[in-house]
C-alpha positions in Angstrom: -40.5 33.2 26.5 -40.7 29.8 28.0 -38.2 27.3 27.8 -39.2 23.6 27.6 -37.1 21.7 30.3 -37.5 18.1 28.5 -35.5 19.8 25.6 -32.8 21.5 27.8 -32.6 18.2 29.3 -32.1 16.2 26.3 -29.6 17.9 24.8 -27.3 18.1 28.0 -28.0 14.4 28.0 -26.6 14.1 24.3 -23.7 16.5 25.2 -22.8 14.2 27.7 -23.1 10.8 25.9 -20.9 12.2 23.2 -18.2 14.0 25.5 -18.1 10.3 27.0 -17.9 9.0 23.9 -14.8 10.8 22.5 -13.1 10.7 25.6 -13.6 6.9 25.5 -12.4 6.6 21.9 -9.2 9.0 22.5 -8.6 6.8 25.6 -8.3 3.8 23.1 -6.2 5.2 20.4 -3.8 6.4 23.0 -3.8 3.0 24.7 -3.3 1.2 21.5 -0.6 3.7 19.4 1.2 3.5 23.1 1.1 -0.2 23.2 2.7 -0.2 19.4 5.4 2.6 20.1 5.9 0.2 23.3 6.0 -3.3 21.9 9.5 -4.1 21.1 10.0 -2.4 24.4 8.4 -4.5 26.7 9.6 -7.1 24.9 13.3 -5.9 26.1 12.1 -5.6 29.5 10.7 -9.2 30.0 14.5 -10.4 28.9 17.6 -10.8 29.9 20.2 -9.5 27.5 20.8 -7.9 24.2 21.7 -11.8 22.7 18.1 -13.0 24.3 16.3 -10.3 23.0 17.5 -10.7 19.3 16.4 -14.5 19.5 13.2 -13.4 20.9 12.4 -10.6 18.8 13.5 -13.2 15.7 11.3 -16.0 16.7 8.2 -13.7 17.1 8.9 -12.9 13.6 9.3 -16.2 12.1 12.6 -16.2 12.0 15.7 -18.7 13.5 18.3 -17.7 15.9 21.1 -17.1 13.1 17.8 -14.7 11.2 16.7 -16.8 8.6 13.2 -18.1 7.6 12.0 -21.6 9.4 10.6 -24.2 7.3 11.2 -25.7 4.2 8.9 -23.6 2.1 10.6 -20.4 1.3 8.0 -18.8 0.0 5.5 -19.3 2.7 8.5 -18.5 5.6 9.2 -15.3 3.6 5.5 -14.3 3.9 4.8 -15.1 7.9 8.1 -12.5 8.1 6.7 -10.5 5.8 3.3 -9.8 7.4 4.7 -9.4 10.8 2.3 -11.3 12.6 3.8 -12.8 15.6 4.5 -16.3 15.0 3.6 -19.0 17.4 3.6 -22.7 15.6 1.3 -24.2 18.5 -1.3 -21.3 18.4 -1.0 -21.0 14.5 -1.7 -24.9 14.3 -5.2 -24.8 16.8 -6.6 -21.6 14.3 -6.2 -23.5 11.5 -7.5 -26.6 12.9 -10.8 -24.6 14.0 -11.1 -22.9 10.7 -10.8 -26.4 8.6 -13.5 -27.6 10.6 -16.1 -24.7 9.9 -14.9 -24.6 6.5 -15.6 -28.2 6.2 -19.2 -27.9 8.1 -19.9 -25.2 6.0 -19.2 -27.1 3.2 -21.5 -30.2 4.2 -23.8 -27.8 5.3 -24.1 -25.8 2.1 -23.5 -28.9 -0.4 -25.0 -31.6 1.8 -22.1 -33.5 0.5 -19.4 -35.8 2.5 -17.2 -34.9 -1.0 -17.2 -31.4 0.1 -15.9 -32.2 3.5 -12.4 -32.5 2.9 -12.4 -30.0 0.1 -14.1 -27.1 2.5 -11.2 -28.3 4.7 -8.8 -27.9 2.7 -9.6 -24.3 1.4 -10.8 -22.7 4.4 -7.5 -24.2 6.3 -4.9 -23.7 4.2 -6.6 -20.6 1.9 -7.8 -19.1 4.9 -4.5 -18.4 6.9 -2.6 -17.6 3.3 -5.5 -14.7 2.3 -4.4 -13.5 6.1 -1.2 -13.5 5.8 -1.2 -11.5 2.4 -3.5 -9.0 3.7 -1.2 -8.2 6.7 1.6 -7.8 4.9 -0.3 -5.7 2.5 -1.2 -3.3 5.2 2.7 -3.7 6.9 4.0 -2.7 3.2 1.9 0.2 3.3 2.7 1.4 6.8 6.5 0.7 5.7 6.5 2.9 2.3 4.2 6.1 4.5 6.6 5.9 7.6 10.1 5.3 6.1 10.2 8.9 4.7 9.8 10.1 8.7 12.4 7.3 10.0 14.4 8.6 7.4 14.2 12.6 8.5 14.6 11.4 12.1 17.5 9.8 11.3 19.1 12.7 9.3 18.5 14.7 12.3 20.3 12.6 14.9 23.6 12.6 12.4 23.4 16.5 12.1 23.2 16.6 16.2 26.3 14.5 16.1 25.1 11.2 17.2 26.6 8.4 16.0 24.4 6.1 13.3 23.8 3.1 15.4 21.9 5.5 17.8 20.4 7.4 15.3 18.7 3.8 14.0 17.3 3.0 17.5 16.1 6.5 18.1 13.6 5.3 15.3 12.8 2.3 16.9 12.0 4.2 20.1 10.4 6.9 18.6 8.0 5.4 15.8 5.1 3.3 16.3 5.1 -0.3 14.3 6.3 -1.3 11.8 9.2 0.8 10.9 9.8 1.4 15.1 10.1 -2.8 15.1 12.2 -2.6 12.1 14.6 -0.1 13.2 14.6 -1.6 16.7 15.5 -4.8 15.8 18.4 -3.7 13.3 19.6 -1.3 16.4 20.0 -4.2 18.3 21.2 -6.9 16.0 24.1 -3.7 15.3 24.6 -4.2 19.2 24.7 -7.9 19.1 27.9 -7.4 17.0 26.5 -7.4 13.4 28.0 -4.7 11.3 25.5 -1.8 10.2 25.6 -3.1 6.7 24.5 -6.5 7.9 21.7 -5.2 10.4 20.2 -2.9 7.6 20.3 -5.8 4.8 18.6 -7.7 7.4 16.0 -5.2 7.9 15.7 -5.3 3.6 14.9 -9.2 3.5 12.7 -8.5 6.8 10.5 -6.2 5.1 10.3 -7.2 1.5 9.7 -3.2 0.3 11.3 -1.6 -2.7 11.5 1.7 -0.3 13.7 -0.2 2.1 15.9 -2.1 -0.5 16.8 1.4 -1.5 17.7 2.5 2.0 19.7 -0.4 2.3 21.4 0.2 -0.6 22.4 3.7 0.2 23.5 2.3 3.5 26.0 -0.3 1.4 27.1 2.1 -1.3 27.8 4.6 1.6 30.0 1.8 3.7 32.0 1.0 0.5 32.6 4.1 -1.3 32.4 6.7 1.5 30.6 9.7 1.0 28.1 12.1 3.3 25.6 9.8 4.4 23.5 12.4 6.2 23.3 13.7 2.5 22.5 10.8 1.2 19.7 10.0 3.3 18.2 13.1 2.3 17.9 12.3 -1.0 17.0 8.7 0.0 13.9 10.2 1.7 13.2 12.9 -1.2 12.9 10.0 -2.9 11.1 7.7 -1.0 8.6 10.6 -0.9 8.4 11.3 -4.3 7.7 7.2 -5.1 4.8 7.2 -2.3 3.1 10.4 -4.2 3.2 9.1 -7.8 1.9 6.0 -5.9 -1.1 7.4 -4.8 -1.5 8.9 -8.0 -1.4 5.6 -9.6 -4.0 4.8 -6.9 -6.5 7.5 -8.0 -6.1 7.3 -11.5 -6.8 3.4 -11.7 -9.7 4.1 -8.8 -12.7 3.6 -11.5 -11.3 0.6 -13.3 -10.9 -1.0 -9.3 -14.6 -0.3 -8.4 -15.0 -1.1 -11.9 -14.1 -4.3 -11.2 -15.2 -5.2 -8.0 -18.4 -4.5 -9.4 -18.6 -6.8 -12.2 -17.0 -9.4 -10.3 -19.8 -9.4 -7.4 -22.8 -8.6 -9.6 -23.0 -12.4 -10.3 -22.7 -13.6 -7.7 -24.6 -11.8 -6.0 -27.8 -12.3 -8.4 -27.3 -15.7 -7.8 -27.4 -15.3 -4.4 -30.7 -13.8 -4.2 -32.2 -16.3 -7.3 -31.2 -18.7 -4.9 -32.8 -17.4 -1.7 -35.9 -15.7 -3.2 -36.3 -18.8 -5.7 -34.6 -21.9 -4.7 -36.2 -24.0 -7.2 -35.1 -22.0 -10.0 -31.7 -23.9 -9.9 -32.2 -26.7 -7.6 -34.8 -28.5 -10.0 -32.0 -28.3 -12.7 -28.9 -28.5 -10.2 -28.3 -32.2 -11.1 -28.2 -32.0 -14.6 -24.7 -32.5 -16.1 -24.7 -30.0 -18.5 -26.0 -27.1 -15.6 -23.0 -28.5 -13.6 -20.6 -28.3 -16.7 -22.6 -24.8 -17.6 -21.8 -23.4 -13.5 -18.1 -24.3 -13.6 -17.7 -22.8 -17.1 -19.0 -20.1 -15.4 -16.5 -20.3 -12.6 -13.9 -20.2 -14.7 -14.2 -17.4 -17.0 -15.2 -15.3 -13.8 -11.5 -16.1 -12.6 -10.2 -15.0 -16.4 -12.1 -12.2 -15.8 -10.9 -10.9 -12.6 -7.1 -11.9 -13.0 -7.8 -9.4 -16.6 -9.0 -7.1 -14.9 -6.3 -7.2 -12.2 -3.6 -6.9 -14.9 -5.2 -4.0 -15.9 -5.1 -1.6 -13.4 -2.2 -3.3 -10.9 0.8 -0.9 -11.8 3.9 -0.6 -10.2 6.8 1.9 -10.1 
């Protein structure tokens, strides 16, 4: 029986591409889960002292040196901690200088319009960096509600060994990856800055904005007042926890057709007129300048927005 060579050949070849190629990707992942277990650690090593580490680990989070949101807008301070994006007011600034200008080029560009120039400005450089914002703290909330049930076991663990609880909490910060490792850290060393361990962990609450941690905090607080056996408490904190992330995910399934549901009857529109108006541009543009088309399109806007906050309601639950 004879064996063709070409094919032998080519399917080493393939072996070898993908043996490359998921060495390669393994490579990365370690790198980059390394580089978030390892954040807050370099950090510490690029400072001085425990005091310039808690200002530094604050102002990469938005924060002051006392730990409370910059700015005069609370809501907006509250979100930049909230997201955990590092914050740097001088790079922040040049991003949203750079998206205002596309977004008002694109408007021009789009509208042919020096009206839309200021309005493409203002949407793309103000919207753009809020819609950011919200979707990384969306994804840090997440992260927060599937690791806290793990912080929580690794702490219980470190009580029954017979550590003490301030090094139980930066054991978690050494041990997870980002966010709850950052979390944990920073209360660990705001506890050895001289805050009390009810302070550092109602910190950590107004840090991370999540249901899941106001009840750890409040475990921690009821536990510091009334007394009790915290490693017991914890257990049921993370029973819990546990439980509320499963019936979330429920939640999640059961309200999964209404989502794509919506998604699609919010896109279908637009996206037919999207393709009228690149297969037929005349279809609209002959009858674009006509008041009651403009009046008919904005109509049009609007109910689309009724439609999708609706929607929204309907299958946005929360427990």
């Amino acid at each position: 029986m004879e064996v063709d060579v070409s094919w032998v050949y080519l399917i080493l070849v393939f072996a070898a591409v993908f043996a490359a190629a998921q060495a390669t990707i393994g490579l990365a992942r370690t790198a980059q889960q390394k580089r978030k277990v390892n954040r807050r650690l370099l950090i510490a090593e690029r400072t001085a002292g425990i005091a310039e580490l808690v200002v530094e680990l604050r102002k990469q989070r938005g924060l002051n040196a006392a730990g409370d949101a910059k700015g005069g807008w609370v809501w907006l301070g509250a979100l930049i901690v909230r997201s955990g994006v590092p914050y740097d007011a001088r790079r922040w600034l040049l991003v949203i200088l750079v998206v205002a200008l596309v977004g008002a080029a694109l408007a021009f560009l789009a509208t042919r319009s020096l009206i839309a120039l200021p309005v493409g400005a203002v949407l793309a450089g103000a919207g753009g960096p809020i819609m950011f914002l919200k979707v990384m703290a969306g994804r840090r909330s997440k992260a927060l509600g599937e690791q806290l049930p793990q912080g929580l076991e690794i702490i219980v663990r470190s009580l029954e060994a017979g550590h003490p609880v301030p090094t139980a909490i930066s054991l978690v910060g050494r041990e997870m990856s980002d966010p709850i490792g950052s979390e944990f850290g920073m209360a660990a060393d705001e506890i050895a800055y001289g805050a009390t361990l009810e302070q550092a962990v109602e910190r950590m609450s107004v840090r991370c904005q999540h249901p899941d941690v106001d009840l750890f905090a409040a475990t921690v607080r009821l536990q510091e007042r009334a007394g009790g056996n915290l490693t017991g408490l914890l257990k049921l904190n993370a029973n819990t926890v546990r439980e509320r992330q499963r019936m979330r995910l429920k939640i999640k399934a059961a309200t999964s057709e209404g989502r794509v549901s919506a998604m699609i009857l919010s896109a279908a529109p637009l996206v037919a007129g999207g393709a009228i108006t690149v297969m037929a541009p005349d279809f609209y543009g002959d009858v674009i300048d006509e008041p009651v088309v403009q009046f008919a399109l904005a109509g049009f806007a609007v109910w689309l927005g009724i439609g999708n906050l609706v929607m929204r309601k309907m299958v946005a639950m929360r427990i």
